[in-house]
C-alpha positions as CSV (number, residue, x, y, z in Angstrom):
1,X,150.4,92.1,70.9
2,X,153.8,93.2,72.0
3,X,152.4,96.5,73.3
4,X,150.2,94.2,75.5
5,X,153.0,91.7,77.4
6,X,155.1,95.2,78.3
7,X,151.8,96.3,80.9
8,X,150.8,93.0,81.5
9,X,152.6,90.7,84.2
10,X,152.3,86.6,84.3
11,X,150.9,86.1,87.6
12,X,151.6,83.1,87.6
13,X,155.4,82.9,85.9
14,X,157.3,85.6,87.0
15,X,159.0,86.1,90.3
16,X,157.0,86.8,93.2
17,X,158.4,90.5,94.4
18,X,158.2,91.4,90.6
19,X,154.7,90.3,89.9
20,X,153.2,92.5,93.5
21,X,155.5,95.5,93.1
22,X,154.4,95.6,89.4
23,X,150.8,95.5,90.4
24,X,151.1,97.5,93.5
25,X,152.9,100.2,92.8
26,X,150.6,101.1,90.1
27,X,147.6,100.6,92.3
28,X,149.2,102.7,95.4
29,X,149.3,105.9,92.5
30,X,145.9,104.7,91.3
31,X,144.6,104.6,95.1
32,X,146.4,108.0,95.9
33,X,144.3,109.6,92.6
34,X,141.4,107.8,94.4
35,X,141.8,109.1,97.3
36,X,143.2,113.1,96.1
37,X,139.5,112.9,94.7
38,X,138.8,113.2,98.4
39,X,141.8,115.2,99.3
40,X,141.3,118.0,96.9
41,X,137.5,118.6,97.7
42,X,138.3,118.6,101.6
43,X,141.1,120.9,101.2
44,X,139.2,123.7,99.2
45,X,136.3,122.7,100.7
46,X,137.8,124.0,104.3
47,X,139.2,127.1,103.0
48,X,135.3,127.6,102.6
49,X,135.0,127.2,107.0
50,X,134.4,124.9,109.0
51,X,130.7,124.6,108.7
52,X,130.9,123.5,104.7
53,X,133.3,121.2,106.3
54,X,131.1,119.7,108.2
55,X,128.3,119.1,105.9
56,X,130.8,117.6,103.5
57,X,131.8,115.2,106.1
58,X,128.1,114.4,106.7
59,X,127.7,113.4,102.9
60,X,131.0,111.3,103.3
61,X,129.0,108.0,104.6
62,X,126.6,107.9,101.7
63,X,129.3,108.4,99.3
64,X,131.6,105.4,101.4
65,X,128.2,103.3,101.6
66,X,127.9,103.5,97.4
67,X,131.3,102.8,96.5
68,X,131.6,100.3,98.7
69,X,128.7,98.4,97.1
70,X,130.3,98.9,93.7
71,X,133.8,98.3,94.6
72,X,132.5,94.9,96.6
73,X,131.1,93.5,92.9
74,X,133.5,94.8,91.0
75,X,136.3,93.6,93.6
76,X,134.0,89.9,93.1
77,X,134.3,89.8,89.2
78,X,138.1,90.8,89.6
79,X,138.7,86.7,91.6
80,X,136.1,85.8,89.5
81,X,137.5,87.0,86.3
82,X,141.2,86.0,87.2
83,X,140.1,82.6,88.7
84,X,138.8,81.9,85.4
85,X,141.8,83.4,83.5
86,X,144.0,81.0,85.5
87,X,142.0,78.1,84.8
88,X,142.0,79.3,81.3
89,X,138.5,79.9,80.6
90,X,138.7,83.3,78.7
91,X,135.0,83.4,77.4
92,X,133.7,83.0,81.2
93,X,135.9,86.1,82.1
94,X,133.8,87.8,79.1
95,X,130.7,87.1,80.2
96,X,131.3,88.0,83.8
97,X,132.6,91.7,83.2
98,X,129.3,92.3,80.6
99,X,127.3,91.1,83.5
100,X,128.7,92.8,86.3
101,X,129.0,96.1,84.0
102,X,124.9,96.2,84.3
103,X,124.9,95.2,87.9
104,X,127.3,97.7,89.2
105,X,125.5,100.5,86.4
106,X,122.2,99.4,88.3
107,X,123.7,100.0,91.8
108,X,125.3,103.3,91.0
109,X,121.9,104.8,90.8
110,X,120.3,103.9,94.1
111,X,121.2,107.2,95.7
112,X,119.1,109.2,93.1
113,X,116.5,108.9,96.2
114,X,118.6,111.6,97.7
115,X,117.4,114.0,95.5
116,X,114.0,114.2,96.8
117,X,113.9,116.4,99.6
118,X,111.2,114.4,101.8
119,X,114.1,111.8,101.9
120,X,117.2,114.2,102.0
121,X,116.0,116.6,104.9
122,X,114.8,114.4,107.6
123,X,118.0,111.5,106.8
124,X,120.8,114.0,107.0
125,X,119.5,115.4,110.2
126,X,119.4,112.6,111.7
127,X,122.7,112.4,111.1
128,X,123.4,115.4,112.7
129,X,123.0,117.9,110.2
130,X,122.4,121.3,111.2
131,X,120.3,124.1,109.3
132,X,123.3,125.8,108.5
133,X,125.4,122.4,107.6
134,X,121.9,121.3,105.7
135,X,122.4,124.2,102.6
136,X,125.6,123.4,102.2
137,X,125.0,119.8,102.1
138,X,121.9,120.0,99.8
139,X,124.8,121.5,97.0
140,X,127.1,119.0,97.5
141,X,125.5,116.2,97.0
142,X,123.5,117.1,93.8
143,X,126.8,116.6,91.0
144,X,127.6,113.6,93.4
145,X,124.9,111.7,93.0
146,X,125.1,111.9,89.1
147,X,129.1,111.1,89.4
148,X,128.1,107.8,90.8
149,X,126.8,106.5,87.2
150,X,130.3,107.3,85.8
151,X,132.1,105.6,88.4
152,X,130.4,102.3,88.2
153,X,131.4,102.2,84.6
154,X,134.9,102.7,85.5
155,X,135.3,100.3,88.4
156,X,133.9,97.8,86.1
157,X,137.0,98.5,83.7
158,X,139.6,98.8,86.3
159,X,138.8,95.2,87.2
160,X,139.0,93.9,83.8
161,X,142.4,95.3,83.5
162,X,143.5,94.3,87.4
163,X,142.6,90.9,86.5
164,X,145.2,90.1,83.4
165,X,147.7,91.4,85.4
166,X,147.4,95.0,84.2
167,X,147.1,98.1,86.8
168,X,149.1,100.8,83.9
169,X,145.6,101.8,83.0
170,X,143.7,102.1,85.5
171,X,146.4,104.1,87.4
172,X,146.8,106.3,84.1
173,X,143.0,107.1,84.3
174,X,142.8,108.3,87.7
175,X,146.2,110.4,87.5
176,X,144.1,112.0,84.2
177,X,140.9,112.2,86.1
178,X,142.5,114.0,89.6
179,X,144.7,116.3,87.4
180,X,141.4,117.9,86.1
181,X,139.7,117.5,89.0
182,X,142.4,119.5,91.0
183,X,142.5,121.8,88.2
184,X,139.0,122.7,88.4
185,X,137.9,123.0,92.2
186,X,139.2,125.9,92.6
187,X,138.1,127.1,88.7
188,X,134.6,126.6,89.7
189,X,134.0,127.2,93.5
190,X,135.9,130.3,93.4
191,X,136.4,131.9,90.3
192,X,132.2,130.8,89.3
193,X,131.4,131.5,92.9
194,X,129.6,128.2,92.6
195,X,131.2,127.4,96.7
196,X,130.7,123.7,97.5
197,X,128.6,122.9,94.8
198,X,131.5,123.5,92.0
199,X,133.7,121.0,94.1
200,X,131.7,118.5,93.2
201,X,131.0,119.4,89.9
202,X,134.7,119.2,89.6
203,X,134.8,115.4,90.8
204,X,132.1,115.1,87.7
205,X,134.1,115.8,85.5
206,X,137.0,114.3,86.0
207,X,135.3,110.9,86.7
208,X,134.0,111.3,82.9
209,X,137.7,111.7,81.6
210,X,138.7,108.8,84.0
211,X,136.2,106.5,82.0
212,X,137.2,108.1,78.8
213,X,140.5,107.3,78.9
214,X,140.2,104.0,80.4
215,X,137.0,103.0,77.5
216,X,140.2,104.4,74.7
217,X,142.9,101.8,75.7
218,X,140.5,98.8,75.7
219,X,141.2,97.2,72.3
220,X,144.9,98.2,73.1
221,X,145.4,96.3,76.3
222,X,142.5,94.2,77.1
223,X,141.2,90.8,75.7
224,X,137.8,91.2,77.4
225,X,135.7,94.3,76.3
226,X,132.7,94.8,79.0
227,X,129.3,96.0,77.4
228,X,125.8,96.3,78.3
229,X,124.4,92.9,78.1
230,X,121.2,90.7,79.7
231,X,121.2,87.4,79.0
232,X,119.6,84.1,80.2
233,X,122.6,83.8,82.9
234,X,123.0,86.7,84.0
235,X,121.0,86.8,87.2
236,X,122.6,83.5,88.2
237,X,126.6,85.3,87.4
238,X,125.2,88.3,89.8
239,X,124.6,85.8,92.4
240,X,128.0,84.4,92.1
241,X,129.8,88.0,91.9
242,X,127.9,89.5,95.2
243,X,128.3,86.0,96.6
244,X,132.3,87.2,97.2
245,X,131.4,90.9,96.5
246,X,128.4,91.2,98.8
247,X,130.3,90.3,102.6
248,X,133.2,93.1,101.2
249,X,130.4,95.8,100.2
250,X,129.0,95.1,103.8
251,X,132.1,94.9,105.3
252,X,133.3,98.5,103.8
253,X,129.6,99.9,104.6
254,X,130.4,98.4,108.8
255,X,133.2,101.4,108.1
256,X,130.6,104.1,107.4
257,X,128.0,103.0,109.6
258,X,130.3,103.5,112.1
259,X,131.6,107.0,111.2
260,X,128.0,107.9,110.6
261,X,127.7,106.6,114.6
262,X,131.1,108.2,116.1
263,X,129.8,111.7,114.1
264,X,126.7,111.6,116.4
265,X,129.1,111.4,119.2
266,X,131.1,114.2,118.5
267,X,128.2,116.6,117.5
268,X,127.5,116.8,121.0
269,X,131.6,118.6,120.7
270,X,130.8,121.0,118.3
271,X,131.3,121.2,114.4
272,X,134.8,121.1,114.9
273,X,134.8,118.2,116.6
274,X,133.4,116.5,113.0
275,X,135.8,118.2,111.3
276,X,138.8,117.4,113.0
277,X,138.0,113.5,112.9
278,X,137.7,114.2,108.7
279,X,140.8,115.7,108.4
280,X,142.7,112.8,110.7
281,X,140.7,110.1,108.3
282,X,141.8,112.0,105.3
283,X,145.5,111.8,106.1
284,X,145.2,108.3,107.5
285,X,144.1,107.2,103.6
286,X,146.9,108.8,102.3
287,X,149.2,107.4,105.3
288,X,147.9,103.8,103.9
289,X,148.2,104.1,100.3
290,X,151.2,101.2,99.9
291,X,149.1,99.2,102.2
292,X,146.1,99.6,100.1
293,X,148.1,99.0,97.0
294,X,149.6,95.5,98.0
295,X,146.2,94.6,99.0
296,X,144.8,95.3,95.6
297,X,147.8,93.5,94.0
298,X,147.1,90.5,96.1
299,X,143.3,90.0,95.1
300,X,144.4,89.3,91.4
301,X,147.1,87.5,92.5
302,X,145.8,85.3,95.0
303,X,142.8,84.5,92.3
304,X,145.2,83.7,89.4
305,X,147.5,81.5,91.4
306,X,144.8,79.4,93.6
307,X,143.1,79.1,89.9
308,X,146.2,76.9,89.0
309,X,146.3,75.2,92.5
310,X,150.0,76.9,93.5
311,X,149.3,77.8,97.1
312,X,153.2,78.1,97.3
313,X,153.0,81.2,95.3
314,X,149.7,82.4,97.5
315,X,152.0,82.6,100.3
316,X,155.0,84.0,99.5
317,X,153.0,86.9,98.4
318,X,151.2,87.1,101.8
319,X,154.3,86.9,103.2
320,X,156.3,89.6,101.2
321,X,153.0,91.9,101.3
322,X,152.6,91.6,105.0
323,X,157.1,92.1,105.7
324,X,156.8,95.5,103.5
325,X,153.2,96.6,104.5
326,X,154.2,96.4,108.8
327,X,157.6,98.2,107.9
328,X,156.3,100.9,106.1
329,X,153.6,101.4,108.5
330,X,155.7,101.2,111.3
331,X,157.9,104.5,109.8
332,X,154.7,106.4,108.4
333,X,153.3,106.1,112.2
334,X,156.1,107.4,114.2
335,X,156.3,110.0,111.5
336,X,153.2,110.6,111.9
337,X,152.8,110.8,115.3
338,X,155.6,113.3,115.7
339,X,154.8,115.7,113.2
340,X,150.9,115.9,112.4
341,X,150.7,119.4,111.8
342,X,152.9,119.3,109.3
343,X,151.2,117.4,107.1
344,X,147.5,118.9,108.3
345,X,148.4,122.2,107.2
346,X,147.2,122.0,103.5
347,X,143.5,121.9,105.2
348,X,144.4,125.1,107.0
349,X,142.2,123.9,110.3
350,X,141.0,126.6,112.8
351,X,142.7,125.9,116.0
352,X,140.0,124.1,118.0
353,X,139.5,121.6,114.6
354,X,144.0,121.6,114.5
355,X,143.1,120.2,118.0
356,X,141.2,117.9,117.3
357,X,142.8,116.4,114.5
358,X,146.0,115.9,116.1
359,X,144.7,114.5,118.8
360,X,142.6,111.7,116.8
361,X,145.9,110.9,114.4
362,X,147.9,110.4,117.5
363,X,145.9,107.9,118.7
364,X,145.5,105.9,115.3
365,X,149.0,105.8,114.6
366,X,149.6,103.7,117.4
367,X,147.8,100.7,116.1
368,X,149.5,101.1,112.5
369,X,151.1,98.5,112.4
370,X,148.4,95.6,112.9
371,X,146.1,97.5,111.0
372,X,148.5,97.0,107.8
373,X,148.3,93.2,108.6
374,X,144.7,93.5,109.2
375,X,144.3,94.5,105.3
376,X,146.9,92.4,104.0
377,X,144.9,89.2,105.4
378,X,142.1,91.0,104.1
379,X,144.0,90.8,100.5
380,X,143.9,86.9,100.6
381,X,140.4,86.7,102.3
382,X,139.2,88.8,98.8
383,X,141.5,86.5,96.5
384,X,140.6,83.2,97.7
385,X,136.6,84.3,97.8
386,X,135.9,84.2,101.5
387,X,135.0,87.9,101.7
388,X,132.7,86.6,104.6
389,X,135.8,86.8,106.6
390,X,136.9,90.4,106.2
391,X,132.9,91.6,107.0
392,X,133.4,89.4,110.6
393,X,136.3,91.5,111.4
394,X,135.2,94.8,109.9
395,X,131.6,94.5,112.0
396,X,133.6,93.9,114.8
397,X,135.9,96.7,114.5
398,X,133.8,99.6,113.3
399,X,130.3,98.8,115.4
400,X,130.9,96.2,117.6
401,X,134.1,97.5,119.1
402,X,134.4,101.0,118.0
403,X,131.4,102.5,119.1
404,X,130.6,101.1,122.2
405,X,134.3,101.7,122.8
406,X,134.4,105.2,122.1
407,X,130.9,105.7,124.3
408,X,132.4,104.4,127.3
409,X,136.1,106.1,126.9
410,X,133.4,109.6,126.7
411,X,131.8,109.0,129.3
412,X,135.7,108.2,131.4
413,X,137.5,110.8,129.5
414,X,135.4,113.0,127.1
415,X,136.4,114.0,123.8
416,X,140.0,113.3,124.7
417,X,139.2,109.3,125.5
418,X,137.0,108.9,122.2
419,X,139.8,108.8,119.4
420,X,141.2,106.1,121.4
421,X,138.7,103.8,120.1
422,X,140.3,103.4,116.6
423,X,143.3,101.7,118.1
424,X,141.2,99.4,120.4
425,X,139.1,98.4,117.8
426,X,141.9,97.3,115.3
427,X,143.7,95.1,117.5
428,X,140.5,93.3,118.1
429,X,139.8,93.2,114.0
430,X,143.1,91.7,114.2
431,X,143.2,89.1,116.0
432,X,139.8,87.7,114.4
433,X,141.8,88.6,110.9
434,X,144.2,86.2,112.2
435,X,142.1,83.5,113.4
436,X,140.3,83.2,110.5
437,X,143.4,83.7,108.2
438,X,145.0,80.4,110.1
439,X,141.7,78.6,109.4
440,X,141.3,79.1,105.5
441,X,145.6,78.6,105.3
442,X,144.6,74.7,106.6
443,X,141.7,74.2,104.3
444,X,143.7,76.0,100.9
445,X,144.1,73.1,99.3
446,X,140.8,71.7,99.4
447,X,137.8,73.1,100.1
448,X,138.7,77.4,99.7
449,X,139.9,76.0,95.8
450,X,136.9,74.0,95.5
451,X,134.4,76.9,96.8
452,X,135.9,79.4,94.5
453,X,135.7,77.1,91.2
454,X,132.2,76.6,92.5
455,X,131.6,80.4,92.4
456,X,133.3,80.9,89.1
């Protein structure tokens, strides 16, 4: 029991800064394993060329799509479950991780329909896959498909622990899981000669230790202990959970739908053109990690402390999330901005795709700043249950903006005016963020505390 309170912050007790830098900084290593999942396959990956480079970008939607459908429940049972904790209702926390467990399992295997080659071939070139790009794709995707499974489970646990104020564990799993995963890329593309395929092999693998380790520290540090269960509410509880999780999963697949739709632009450039806008994505995840990580913080947070009706807490954690968030961002850009190649040269980029990518992270740096903001409002939108608000501004900022944005600056400017979309877009995202952020702050003590209880 004394093990427990050393990992395990009072969300609703201890001081504000202390209760979001011990949950964020946590989730900003947890994010960064997350992300060097990514990071690691790209990098090998484009010491392979740049046309395994592109197919791997071309699996990156479906991959973005799936996660974001698990991540939306999961991100739903963490309010759901800390809402509950907060109100002190520890058997509905239960039964809401054993149901979302199944849901998220059920999810996780939607994308087995890859594997059937009617479906594969003709939905990856219409993505823009190439012959060439389409055999290199074909062995990517196989292990990644079958990696989903395993990741379901452990999203599942990482909100159990998130929502009593625990993010040791699920940081410890992903460090354990991208150590092995680093460790093996190049083990099995290169010394097995198993190319592409063995990078995601790799991720396999270390997703399975991920859950391992997370599964062995349950009865440790957890008083809820998810498992496989159907019962006569459990369709009902899945209702509730995609209810918040559902306009986030959507929201997240906007992002995707619109890479998948700014790819089909840039094929007309080449390759390289793909390939350059992956590698500036990749090092705009990692140039977001403490962004991320406050936003993660703030979903349990918000939950806990609207479930015990102290708004005053809910904002002094918006407001110290969004002061540290738009200062960090603000030095990350202009570093950034001035020095791209330094940090791009782990990929080892041919020139033209160098180009490319510098040119794309120049641009995004530039809207930095609002973007941080953007997801930090996002961060209360996901705590107090009105996902529905982050998919409005997402939509609008990855398809509704973005594209037609990045069209138009094509046909001005060519390939040089279409990275300049990502900064026109966000400010728009932004400024919808904050309308609809100044609406639920007028309504937080009445009806957003009533909705969620309703939820829950």
């Amino acid at each position: 029991m004394q093990r427990r309170k050393t990992v395990n912050v009072d969300m609703g007790k201890d001081p504000v800064p202390h209760v979001l830098w011990s949950l964020a900084i946590p989730s900003i290593i947890a994010t960064l394993g997350h992300t060097i999942f990514h990071i690691a396959d790209t990098m090998f990956v484009a010491w392979l060329g740049t046309v395994p480079l592109a197919a791997m970008s071309l699996i990156l939607p479906v991959i973005f799509v799936e996660y974001a459908l698990m991540s939306g429940c999961t991100i739903g049972a963490t309010t759901l479950i800390s809402r509950n904790l907060g109100m002190g209702k520890l058997y509905r926390g239960r039964y809401l991780a054993n149901a979302t467990l199944s849901l998220v399992f059920m999810i996780s295997l939607l994308p087995c329909i890859l594997l059937i080659p009617s479906v594969r071939d003709p939905f990856f070139a219409f993505m823009g896959a190439s012959p060439e790009a389409m055999v290199y794709l074909n062995k990517y995707l196989f292990w990644q498909i079958w990696s989903f499974p395993v990741a379901s489970c452990s999203l599942l646990l990482d909100a159990v622990y998130r929502s009593q104020g625990n993010a040791i564990v699920p940081m410890s799993s992903l460090l354990i899981g991208n150590a092995v995963n680093i460790a093996l890329d190049p083990l099995f593309m290169f010394t097995f000669g198993l190319g592409i395929g063995g990078a995601s092999l790799a991720t396999l693998v270390g997703r399975l230790l991920t859950l391992l380790y997370s599964i062995s520290k349950l009865k440790q540090h957890s008083k809820i202990h998810p498992k496989f269960s159907f019962a006569r509410n459990t369709i009902p509880t899945w209702r509730n959970v995609t209810a918040i999780g559902l306009p986030l999963s959507l929201s997240q697949i906007s992002f995707s739908v619109g890479a998948a739709l700014l790819n089909r632009i840039l094929a007309q450039y080449g390759e390289a053109a793909i390939s350059g806008w992956a590698l500036g994505n990749r090092i705009e995840d990692i140039a977001f990690l403490v962004v991320f990580g406050f936003n993660a913080a703030l979903v349990p947070f918000v939950a806990y402390n609207l479930g015990k009706g102290d708004y005053g807490r809910v904002k002094a954690g918006f407001v110290f999330a969004a002061k540290w968030s738009a200062i960090l961002m603000c030095s990350i850009g202009i570093l950034l901005y001035i020095f791209p190649m330094f940090f791009l040269s782990i990929f080892k980029p041919d020139g033209l795709t160098s180009l490319y990518s510098t040119a794309s992270i120049r641009a995004s740096t530039t809207g930095y700043p609002i973007v941080a903001l953007t997801i930090i409002i996002g961060g209360v939108f996901q705590g107090a249950g009105h996902t529905h608000y982050n998919l409005f501004a997402q939509v609008a900022r990855n398809i509704l903006v973005r594209y037609p944005a990045a069209v138009t600056l094509n046909a001005l400017f060519g390939i040089n005016g279409i990275w300049w979309c990502q900064p026109i877009s966000s400010v728009v995202a932004f400024i919808i963020s904050l309308y609809l952020f100044k609406k639920l702050e007028s309504s937080f003590n009445t009806s957003s505390i009533e909705t969620v209880e309703k939820a829950g």
